[in-house]
C-alpha positions as a Markdown table, in Angstrom:
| # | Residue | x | y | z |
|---|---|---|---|---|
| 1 | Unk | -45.7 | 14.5 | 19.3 |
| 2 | Unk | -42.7 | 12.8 | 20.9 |
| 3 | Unk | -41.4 | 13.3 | 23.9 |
| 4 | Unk | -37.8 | 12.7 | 25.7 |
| 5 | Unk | -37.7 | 10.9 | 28.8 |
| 6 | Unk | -36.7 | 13.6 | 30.6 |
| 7 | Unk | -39.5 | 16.2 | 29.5 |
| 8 | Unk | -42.1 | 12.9 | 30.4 |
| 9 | Unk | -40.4 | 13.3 | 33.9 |
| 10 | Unk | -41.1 | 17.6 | 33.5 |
| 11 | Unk | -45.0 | 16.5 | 32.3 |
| 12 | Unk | -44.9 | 14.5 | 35.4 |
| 13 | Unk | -43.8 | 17.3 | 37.6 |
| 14 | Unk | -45.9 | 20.2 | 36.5 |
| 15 | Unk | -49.0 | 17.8 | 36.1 |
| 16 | Unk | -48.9 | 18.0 | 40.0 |
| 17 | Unk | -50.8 | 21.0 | 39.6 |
| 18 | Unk | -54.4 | 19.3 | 39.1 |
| 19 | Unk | -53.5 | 17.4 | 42.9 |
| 20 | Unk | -55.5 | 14.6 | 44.0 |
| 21 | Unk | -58.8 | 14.1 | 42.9 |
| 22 | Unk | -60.7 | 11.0 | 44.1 |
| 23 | Unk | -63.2 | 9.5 | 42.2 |
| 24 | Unk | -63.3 | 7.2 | 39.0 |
| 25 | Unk | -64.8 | 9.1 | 35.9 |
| 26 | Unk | -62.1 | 10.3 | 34.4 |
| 27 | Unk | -60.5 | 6.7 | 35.1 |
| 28 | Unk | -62.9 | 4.9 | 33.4 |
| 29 | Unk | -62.6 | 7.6 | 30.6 |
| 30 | Unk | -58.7 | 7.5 | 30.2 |
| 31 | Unk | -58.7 | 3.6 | 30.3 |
| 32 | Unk | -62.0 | 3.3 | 27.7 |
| 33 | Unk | -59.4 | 5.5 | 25.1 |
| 34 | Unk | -56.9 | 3.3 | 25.6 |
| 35 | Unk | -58.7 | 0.1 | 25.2 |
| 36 | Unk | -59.4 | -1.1 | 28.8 |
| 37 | Unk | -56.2 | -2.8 | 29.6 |
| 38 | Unk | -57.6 | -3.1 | 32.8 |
| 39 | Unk | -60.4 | -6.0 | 31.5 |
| 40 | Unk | -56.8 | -8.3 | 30.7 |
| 41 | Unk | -55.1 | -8.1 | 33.9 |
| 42 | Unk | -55.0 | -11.1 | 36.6 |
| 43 | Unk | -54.9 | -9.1 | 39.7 |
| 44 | Unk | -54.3 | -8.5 | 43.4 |
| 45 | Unk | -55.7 | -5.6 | 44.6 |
| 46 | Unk | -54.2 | -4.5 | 47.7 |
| 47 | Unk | -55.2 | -1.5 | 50.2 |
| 48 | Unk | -55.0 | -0.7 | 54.0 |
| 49 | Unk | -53.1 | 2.0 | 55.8 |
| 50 | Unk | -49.8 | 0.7 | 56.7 |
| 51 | Unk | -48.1 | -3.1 | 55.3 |
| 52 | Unk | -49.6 | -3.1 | 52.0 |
| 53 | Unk | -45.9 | -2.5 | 49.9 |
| 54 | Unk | -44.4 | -5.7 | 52.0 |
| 55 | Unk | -47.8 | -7.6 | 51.4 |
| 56 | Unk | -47.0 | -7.3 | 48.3 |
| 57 | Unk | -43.2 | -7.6 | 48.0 |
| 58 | Unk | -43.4 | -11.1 | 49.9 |
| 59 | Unk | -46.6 | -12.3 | 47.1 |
| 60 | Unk | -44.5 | -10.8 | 43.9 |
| 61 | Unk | -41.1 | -12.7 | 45.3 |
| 62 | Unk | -43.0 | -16.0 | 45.6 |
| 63 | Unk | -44.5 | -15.7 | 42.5 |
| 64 | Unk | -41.1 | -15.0 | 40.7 |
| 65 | Unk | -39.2 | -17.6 | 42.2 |
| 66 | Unk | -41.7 | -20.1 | 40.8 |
| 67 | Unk | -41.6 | -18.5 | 36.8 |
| 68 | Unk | -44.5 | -16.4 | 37.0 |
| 69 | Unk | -44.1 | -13.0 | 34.7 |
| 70 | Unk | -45.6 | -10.3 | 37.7 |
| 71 | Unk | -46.2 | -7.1 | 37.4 |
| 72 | Unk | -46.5 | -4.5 | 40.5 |
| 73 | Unk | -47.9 | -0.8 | 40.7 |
| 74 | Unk | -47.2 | 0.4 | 44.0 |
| 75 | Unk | -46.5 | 4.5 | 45.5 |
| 76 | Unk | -45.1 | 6.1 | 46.1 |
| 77 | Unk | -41.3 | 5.3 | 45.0 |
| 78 | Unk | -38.2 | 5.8 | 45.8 |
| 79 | Unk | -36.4 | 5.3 | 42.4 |
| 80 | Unk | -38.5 | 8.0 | 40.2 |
| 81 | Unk | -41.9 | 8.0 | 38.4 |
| 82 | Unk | -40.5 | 4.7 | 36.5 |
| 83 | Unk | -40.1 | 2.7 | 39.9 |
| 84 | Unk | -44.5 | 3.0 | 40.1 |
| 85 | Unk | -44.1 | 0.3 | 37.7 |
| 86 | Unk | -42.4 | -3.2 | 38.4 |
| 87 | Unk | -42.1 | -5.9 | 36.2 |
| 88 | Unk | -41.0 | -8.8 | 38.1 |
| 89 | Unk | -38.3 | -7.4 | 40.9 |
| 90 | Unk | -36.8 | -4.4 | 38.5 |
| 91 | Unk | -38.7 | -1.3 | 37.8 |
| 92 | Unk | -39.8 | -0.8 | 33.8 |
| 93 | Unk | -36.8 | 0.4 | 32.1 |
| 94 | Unk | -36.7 | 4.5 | 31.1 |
| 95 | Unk | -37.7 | 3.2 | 27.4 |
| 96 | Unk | -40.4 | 1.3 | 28.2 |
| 97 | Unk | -42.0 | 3.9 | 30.6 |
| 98 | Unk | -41.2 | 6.5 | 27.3 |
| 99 | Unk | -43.3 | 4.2 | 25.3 |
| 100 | Unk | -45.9 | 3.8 | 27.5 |
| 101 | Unk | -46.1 | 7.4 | 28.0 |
| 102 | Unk | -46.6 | 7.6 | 23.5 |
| 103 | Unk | -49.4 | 5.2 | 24.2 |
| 104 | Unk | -51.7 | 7.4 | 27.1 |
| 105 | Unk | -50.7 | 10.6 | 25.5 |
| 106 | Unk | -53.3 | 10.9 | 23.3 |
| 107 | Unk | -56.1 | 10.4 | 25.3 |
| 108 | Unk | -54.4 | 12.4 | 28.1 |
| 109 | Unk | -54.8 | 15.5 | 24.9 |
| 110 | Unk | -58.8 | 14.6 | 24.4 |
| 111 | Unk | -59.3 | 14.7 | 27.9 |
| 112 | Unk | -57.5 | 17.7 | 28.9 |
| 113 | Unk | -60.5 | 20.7 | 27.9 |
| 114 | Unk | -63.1 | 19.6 | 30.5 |
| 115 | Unk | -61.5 | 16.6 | 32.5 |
| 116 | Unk | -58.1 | 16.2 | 32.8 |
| 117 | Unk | -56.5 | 13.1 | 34.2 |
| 118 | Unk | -54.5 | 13.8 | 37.3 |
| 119 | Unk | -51.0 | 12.6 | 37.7 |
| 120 | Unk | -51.7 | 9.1 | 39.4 |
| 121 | Unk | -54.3 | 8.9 | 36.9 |
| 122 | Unk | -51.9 | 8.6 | 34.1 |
| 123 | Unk | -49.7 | 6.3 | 35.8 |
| 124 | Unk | -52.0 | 3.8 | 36.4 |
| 125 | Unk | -53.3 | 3.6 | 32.9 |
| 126 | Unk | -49.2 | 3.1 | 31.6 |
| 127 | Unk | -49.4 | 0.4 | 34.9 |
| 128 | Unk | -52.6 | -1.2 | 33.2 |
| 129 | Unk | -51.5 | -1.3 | 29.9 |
| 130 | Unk | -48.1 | -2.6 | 30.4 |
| 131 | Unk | -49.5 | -5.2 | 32.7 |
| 132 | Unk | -52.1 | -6.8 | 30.2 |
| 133 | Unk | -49.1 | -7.2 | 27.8 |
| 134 | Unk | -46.5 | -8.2 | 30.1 |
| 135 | Unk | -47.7 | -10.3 | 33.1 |
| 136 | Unk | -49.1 | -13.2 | 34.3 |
| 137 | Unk | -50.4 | -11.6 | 37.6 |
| 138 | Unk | -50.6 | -8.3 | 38.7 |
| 139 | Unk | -50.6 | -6.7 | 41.8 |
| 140 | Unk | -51.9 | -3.4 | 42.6 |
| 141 | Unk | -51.5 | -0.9 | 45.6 |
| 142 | Unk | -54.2 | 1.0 | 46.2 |
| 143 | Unk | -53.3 | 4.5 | 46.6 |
| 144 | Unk | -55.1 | 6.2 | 48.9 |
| 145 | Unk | -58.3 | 4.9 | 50.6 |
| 146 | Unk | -59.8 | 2.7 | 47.9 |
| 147 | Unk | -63.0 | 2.9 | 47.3 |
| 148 | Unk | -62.4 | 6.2 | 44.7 |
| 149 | Unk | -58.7 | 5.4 | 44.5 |
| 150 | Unk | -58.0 | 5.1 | 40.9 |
| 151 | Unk | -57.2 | 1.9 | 41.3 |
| 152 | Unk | -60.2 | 0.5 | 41.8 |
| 153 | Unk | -61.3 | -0.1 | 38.9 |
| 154 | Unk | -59.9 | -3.4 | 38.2 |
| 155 | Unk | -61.9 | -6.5 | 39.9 |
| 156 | Unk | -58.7 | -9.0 | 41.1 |
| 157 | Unk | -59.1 | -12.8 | 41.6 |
| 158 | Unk | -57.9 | -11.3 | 45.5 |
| 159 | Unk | -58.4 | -8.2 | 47.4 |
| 160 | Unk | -56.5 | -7.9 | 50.3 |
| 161 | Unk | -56.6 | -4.9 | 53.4 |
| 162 | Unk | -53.6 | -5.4 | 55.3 |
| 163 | Unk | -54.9 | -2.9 | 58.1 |
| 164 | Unk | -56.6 | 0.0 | 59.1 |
| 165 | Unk | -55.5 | 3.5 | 61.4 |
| 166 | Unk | -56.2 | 7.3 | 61.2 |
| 167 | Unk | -54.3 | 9.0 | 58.2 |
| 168 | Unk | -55.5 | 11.1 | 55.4 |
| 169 | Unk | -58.3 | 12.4 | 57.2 |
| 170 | Unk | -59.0 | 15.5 | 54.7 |
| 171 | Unk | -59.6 | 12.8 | 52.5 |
| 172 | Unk | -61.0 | 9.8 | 54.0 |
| 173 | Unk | -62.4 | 10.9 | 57.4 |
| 174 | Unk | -61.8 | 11.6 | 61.0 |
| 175 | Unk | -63.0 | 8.0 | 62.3 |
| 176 | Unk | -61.6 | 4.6 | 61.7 |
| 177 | Unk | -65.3 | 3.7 | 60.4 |
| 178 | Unk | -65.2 | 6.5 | 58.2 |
| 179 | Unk | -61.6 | 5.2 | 56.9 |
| 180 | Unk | -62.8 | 1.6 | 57.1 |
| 181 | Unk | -65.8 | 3.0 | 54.5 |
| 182 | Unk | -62.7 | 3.8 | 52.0 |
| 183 | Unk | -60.9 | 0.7 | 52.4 |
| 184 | Unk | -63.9 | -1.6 | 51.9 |
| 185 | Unk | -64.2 | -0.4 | 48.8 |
| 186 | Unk | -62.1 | -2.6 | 46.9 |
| 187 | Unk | -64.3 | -5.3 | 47.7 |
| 188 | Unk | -65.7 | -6.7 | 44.6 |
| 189 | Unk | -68.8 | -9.3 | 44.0 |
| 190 | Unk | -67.6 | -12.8 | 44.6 |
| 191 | Unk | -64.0 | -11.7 | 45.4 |
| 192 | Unk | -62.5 | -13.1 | 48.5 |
| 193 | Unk | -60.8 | -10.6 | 50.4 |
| 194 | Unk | -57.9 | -11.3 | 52.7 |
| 195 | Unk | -57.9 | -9.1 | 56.0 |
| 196 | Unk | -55.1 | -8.2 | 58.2 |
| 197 | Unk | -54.8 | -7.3 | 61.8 |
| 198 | Unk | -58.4 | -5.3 | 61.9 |
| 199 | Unk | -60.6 | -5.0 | 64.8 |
| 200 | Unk | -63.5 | -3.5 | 66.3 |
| 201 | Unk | -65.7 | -1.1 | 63.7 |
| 202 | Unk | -63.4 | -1.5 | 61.4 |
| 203 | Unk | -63.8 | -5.2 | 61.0 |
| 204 | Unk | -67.6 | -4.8 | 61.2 |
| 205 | Unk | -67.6 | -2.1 | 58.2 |
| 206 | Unk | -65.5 | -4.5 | 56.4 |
| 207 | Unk | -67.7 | -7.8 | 57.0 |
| 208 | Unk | -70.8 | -6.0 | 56.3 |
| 209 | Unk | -69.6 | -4.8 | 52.8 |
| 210 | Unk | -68.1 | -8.3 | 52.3 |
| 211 | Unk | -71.7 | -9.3 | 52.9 |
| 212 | Unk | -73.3 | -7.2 | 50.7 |
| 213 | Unk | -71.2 | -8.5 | 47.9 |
| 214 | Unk | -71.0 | -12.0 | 48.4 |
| 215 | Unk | -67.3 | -11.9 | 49.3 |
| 216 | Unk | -65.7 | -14.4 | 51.5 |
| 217 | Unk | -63.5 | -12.9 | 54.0 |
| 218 | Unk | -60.7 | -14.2 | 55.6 |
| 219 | Unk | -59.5 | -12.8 | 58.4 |
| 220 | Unk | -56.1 | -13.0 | 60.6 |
| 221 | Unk | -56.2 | -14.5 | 63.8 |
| 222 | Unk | -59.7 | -16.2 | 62.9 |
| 223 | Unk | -59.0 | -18.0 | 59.9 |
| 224 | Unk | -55.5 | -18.3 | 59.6 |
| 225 | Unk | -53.0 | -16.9 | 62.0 |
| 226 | Unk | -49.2 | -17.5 | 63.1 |
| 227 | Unk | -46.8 | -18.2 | 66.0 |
| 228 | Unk | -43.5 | -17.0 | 66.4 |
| 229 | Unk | -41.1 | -19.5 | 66.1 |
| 230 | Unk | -36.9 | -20.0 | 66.6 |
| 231 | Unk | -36.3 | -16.0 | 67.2 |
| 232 | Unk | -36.6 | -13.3 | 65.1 |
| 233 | Unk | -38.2 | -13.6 | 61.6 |
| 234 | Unk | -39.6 | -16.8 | 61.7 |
| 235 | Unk | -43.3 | -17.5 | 62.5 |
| 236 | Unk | -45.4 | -20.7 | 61.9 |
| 237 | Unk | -48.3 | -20.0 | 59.5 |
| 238 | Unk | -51.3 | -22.3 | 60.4 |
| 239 | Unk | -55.2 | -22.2 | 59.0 |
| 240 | Unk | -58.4 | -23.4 | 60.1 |
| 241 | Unk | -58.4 | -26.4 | 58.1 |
| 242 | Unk | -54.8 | -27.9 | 59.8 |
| 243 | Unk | -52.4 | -26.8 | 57.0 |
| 244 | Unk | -48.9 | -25.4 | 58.4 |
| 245 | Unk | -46.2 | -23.8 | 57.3 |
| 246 | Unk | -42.8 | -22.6 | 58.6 |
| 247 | Unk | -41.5 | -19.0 | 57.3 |
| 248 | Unk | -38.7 | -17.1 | 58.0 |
| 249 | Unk | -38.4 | -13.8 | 56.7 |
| 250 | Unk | -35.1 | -10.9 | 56.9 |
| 251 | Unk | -37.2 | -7.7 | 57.6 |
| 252 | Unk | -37.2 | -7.0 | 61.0 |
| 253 | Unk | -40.4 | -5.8 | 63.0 |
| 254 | Unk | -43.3 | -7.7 | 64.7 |
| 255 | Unk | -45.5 | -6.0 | 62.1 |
| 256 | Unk | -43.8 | -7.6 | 59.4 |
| 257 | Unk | -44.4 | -10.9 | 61.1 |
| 258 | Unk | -48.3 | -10.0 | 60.1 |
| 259 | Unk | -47.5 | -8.4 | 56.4 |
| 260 | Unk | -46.0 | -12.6 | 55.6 |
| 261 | Unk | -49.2 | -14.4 | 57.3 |
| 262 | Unk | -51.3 | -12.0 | 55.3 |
| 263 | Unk | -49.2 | -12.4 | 52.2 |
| 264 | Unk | -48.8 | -16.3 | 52.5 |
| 265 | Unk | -52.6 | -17.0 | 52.6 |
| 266 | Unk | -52.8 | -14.9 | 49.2 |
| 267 | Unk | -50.6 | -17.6 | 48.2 |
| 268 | Unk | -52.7 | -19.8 | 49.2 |
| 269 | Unk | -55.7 | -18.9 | 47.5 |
| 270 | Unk | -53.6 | -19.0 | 44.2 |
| 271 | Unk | -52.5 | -22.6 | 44.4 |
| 272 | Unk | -56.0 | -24.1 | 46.3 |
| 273 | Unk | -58.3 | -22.1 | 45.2 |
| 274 | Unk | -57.1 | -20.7 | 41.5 |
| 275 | Unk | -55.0 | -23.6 | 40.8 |
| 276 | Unk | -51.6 | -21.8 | 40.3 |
| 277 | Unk | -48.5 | -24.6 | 40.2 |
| 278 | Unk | -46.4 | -23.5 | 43.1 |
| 279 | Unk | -43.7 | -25.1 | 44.3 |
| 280 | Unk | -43.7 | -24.0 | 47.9 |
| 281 | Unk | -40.4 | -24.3 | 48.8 |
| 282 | Unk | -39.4 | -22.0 | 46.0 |
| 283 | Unk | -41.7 | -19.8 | 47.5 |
| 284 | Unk | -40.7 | -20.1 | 51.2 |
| 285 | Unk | -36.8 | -19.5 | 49.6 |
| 286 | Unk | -38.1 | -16.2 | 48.3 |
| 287 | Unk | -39.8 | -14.8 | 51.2 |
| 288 | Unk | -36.3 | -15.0 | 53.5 |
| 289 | Unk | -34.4 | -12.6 | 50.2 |
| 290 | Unk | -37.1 | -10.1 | 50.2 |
| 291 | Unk | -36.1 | -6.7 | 51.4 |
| 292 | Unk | -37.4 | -3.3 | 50.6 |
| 293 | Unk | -35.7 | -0.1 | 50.5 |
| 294 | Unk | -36.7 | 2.1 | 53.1 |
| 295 | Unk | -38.3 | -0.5 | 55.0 |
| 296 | Unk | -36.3 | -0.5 | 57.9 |
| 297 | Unk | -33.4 | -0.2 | 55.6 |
| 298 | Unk | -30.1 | -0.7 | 57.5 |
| 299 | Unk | -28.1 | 1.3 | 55.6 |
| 300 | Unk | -24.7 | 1.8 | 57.3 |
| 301 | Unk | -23.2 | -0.1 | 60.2 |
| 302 | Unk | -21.1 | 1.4 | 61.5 |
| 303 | Unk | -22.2 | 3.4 | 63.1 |
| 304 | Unk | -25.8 | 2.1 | 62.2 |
| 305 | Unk | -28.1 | 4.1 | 60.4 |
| 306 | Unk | -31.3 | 2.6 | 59.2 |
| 307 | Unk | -34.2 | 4.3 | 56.9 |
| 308 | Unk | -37.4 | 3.8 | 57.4 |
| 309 | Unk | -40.4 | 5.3 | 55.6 |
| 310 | Unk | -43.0 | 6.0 | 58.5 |
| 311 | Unk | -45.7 | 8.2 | 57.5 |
| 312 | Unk | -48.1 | 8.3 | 59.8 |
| 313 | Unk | -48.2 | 7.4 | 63.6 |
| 314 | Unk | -49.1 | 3.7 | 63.0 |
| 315 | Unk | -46.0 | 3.9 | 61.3 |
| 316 | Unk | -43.8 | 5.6 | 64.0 |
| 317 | Unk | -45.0 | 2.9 | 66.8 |
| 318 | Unk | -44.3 | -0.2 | 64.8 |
| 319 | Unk | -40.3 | 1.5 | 63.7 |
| 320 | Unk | -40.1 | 2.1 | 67.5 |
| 321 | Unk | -41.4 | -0.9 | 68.3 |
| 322 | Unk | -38.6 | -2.6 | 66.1 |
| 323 | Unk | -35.7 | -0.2 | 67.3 |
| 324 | Unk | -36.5 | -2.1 | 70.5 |
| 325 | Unk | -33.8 | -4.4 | 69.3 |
| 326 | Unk | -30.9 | -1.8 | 70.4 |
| 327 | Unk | -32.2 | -0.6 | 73.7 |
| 328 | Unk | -29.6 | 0.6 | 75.5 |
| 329 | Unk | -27.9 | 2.6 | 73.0 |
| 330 | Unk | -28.4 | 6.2 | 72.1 |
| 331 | Unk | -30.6 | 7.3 | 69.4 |
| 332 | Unk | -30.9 | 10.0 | 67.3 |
| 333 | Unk | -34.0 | 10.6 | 65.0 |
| 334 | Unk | -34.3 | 13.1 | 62.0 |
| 335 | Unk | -37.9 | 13.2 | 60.7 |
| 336 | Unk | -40.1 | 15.2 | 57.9 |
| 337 | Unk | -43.4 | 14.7 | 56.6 |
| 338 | Unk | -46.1 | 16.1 | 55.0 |
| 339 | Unk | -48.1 | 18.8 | 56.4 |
| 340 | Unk | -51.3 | 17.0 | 56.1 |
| 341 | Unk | -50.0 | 14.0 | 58.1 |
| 342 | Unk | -50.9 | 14.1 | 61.8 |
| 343 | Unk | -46.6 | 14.9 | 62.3 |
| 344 | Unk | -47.6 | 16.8 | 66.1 |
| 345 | Unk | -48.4 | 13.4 | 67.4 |
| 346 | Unk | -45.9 | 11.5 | 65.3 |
| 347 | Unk | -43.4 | 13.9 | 66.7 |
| 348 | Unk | -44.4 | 13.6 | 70.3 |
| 349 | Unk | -44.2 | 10.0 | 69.7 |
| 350 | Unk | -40.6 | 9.9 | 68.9 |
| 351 | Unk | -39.7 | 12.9 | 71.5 |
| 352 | Unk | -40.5 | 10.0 | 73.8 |
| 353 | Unk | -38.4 | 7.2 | 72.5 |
| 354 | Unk | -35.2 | 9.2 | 70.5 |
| 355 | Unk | -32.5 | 11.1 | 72.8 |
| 356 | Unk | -31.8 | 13.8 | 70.3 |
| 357 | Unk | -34.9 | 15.0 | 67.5 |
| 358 | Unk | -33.7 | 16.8 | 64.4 |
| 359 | Unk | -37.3 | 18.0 | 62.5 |
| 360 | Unk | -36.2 | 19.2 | 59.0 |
| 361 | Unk | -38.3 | 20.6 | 55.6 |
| 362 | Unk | -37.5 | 19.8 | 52.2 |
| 363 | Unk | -38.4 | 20.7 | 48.6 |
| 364 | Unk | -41.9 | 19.3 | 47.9 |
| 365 | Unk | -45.0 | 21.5 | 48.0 |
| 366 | Unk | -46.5 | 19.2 | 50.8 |
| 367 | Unk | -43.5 | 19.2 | 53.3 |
| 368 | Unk | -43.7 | 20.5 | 56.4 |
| 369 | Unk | -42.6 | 24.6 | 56.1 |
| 370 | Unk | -40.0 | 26.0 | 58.6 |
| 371 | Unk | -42.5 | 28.1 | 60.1 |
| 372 | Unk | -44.3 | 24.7 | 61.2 |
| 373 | Unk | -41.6 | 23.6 | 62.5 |
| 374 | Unk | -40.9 | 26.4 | 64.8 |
| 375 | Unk | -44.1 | 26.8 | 66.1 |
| 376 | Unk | -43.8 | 22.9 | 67.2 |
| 377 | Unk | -40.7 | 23.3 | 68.8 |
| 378 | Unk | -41.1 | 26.2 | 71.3 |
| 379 | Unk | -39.9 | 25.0 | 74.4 |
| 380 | Unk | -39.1 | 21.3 | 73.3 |
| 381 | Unk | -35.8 | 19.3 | 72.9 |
| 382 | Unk | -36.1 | 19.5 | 69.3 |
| 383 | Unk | -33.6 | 20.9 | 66.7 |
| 384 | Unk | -34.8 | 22.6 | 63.7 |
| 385 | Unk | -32.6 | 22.1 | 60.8 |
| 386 | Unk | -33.7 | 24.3 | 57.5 |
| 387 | Unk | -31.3 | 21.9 | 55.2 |
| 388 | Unk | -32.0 | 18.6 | 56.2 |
| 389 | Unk | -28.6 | 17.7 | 55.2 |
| 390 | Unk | -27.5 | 19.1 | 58.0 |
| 391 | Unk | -28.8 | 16.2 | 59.7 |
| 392 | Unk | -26.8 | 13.8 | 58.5 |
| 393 | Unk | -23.4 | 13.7 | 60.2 |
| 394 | Unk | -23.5 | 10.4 | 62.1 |
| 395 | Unk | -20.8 | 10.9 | 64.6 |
| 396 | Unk | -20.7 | 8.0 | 67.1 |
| 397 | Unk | -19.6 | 5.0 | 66.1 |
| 398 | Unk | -21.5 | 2.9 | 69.1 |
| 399 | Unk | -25.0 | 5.3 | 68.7 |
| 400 | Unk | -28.0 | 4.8 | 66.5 |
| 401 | Unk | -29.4 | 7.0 | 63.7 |
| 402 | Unk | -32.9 | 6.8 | 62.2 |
| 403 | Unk | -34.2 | 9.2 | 59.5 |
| 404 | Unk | -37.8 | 8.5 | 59.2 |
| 405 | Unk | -41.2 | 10.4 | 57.7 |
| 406 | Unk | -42.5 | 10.8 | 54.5 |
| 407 | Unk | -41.7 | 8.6 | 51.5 |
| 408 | Unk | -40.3 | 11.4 | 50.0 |
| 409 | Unk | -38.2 | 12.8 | 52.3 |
| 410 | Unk | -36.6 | 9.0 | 52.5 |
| 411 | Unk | -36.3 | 9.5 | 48.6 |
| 412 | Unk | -34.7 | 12.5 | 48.8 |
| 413 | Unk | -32.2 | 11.5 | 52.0 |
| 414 | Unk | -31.9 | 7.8 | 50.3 |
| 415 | Unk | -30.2 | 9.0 | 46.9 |
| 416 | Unk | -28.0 | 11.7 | 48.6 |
| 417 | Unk | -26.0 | 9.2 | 50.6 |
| 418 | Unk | -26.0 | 6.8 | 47.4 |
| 419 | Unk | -24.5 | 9.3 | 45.6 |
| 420 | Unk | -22.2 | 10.6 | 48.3 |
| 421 | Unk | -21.0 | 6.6 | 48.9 |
């Protein structure tokens, strides 16, 4: 059977359906039909609950800038189902993700009668097989949690946990130990794993699983750490054995300052431990190009109106945080999220930072509903906009506009003003 690219994309859509379902059975099933991909695949792995797509945007840039073929699976996207899958900087073209498709679809027909693979499910297998083929080094994003992401099924050279707060809790948990259980997951036997800014519990959980396992871990601020250095964007990356290292990077945000350590001692590892030829420099050249859409995206100037994806209330504090920058001049916020995101306290968050809140819905069968909306607002200094288009007149030259929330919501909001430029 053959398909178009465009009735892939309607597969895609009604496949949503089946939802997520954590756990690896029908991973291991999908990826045995297809051939294992996933056993030829240098690897990455990458979780944590905020950081991890800069982690790995600043580890894919170096690589590239010294020759290596990379391949990156990462969600969600902002440039459709094909922008899952990255081979070096530029998504997989329409074709290749076509062909891909012909190659799973077969065992996505055997498994359909009693276990059908969910819509991540399929992606990662096209990820995985394209990959093997096509790359030198891989690195994956962990999806949700990790432990029965469908991800983890690969065992990387590195894992990596970039951090750890409260979100998905119907999924992973109401605790940060419960959360931490998830994440420590993608630590495999004998794998060094490269933590983040993780304290307390969390750390513990981690370090004990680590244990278990035999896997090294090498923690920020103990191991290796950083100091800011010459302003804004530039820190100096030091380790315990002496070794330093002056970065500079354009993304703005102290918690980006932590994404570079993180992503620098990954580089690391390659050339010390796994004996990758890396020409620092070229890799140091890269790290001050790489920018992300939706990551604190400045989008327009004048007057300025920056995108940032900020899904959770980790995420709201750390895009405040950075707005810090143009204190003293108004700001207006509009925001959407998911409806099983904790958006009451990522709301009450910004009521306490923006001057004017816009809260909007849009099309996706997780948004927030109207209804929610209104119920939140009662007796607030919020606007409830049912067309979140609405909320996008940017008036005042000298003020400051921020949409923010879900990653689809900055999809959506992201190619309507690229298509209205």
């Amino acid at each position: 059977m053959t398909f178009s690219y465009q009735e892939i994309i309607q597969f895609f859509s009604e496949r949503k359906i089946i939802g997520i379902k954590p756990g690896l059975e029908r991973m291991h099933t999908l990826l045995k039909l297809i051939g294992n991909p996933e056993r030829n695949i240098r690897a990455i792995h990458v979780a944590g609950t905020n950081g991890k797509g800069s982690t790995i945007h600043y580890i894919r840039d170096s690589l590239i800038a010294n020759g290596y073929q990379t391949g990156v699976f990462t969600s969600p996207s902002l440039t459709g189902l094909e922008g899952n899958i990255y081979a070096n900087d530029q998504p997989v073209s329409k074709a290749e993700f076509t062909q891909l498709f012909h190659r799973v679809y077969p065992a996505i027909q055997q498994m359909d009668s009693d276990m059908p693979p969910t819509e991540f499910e399929i992606l990662t297998a096209m990820a995985f097989l394209y990959f093997a083929e096509n790359s030198d080094i891989a690195i994956i994003e962990s999806g949700m949690g990790g432990r029965f992401d469908t991800t983890n099924v690969i065992t990387p050279i590195i894992s990596i946990i970039t951090n750890i707060e409260l979100d998905h809790r119907s999924f992973l948990g109401n605790t940060i130990k419960e959360i931490a259980f998830h994440k420590a997951g993608i630590i495999k036997k004998q794998v060094p794993v490269i933590v983040g800014e993780v304290k307390g519990e969390a750390l513990q959980v981690i370090k004990e699983e680590a244990a278990t396992k035999g896997a090294p871990v090498y923690q920020l601020h103990s191991d290796f750490s950083y100091e800011k250095i010459n302003g804004d964007g530039c820190i100096e990356w030091f380790n315990e054995e002496g070794k330093k290292v002056c970065l500079c990077i354009a993304m703005a945000g102290e918690h980006q300052l932590k994404n570079v350590a993180v992503a620098w001692t990954a580089i690391e590892w390659l050339m010390n431990i796994y004996q990758y030829p890396l020409d620092e420099r070229k890799a140091i050249e890269a790290l001050k190009q790489t920018v992300i859409p939706g990551r604190f995206e400045i989008f327009r100037r004048k007057p300025l109106v920056i995108l940032d994806v900020a899904h959770n209330p980790a995420g709201i504090r750390a895009l405040i945080q950075t707005l810090k920058k143009y204190d003293g001049l108004k700001k207006h916020v509009l925001f959407s999220a998911f409806k099983d995101k904790d958006y009451e306290q990522m709301i009450t968050l910004l009521e306490d930072y923006f001057s004017e809140i816009k809260v909007t819905t849009f099309d996706h069968p997780r948004a927030l509903s109207k209804e929610d909306i209104s119920k939140l607002a009662n007796n607030r200094n919020i606007t409830v906009l049912e067309n979140w288009k609405e909320g996008l007149s940017f008036r005042q030259k000298s003020d400051v506009y921020v949409v923010t929330g879900s990653f689809a919501f900055i999809e959506n909001v992201r190619n309507y003003l690229l298509s209205s430029k």
